[in-house]
C-alpha positions in Angstrom: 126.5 55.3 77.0 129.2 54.2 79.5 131.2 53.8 76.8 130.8 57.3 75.8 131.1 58.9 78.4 134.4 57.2 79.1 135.9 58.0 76.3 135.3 61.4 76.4 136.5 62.1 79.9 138.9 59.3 80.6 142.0 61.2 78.2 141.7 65.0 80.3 141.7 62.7 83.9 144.8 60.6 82.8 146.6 64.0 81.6 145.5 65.4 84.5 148.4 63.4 86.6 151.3 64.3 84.1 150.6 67.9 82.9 150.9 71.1 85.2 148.1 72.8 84.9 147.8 76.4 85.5 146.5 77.4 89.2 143.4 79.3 87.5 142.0 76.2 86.0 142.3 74.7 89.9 140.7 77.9 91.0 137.8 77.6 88.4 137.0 73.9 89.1 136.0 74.6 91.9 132.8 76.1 91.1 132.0 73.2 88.9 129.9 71.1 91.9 127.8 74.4 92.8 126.9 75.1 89.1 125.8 71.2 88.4 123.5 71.2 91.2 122.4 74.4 90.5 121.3 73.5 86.9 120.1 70.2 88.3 117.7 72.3 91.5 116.7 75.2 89.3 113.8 73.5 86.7 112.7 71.3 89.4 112.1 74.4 92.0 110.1 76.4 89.2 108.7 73.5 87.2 108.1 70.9 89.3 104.4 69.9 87.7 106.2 70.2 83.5 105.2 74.1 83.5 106.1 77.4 85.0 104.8 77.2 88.4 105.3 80.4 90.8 102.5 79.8 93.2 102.2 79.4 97.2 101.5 75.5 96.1 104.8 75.7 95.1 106.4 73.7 97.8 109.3 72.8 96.1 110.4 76.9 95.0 109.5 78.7 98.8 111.7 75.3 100.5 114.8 75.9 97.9 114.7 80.0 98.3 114.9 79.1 102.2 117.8 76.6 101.6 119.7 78.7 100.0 119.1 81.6 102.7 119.9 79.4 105.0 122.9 78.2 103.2 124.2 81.9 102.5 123.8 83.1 106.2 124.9 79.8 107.9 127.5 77.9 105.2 126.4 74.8 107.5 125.5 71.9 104.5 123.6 69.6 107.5 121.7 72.7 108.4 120.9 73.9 105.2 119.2 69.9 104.3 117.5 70.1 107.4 115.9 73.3 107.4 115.2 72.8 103.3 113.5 69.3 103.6 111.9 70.6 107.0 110.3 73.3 105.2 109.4 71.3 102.3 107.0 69.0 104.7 105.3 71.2 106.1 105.0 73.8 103.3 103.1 70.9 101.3 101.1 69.9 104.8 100.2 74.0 105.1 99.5 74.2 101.6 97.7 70.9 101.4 94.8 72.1 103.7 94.4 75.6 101.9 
């Protein structure tokens, strides 16, 4: 799989170097990071059991919807982690004892 993988990213990174690329593709790759983790955060927010899971049990879902309000309002990443992950405890403590 290494193998793979290397092969099929390895020739764009060493062409990177030697051809100009255009200052849009810059501009878009930047978005790259925030999409990956989005696709990565997503399914595990509103499936985190294998199924579709909007409930108040949902710890995972009501601590990511506060990370990323935190996140919007204070673009602080250490903030955002600890007020997510914060959340997440006690949300499954809270929701534990229902």
């Amino acid at each position: 799989m290494m193998g793979v993988t290397l092969l099929t990213r390895y020739p764009l990174l060493a062409l990177t170097g030697r051809i100009a690329l255009p200052q849009r593709v810059f501009a878009a790759l930047r978005f790259v990071p925030v999409a990956v983790l989005t696709a990565i955060c997503t399914p595990a927010m509103f499936t985190p059991s294998g199924e579709f899971t909007f409930a108040l049990e949902n710890a995972y879902l009501w601590a990511g919807l506060l990370a990323v309000a935190v996140a919007w309002l204070s673009r602080n990443l250490l903030l955002t982690i600890v007020a997510g992950m914060a959340f997440f405890f006690v949300w499954r403590w809270v929701a534990g004892g229902l």
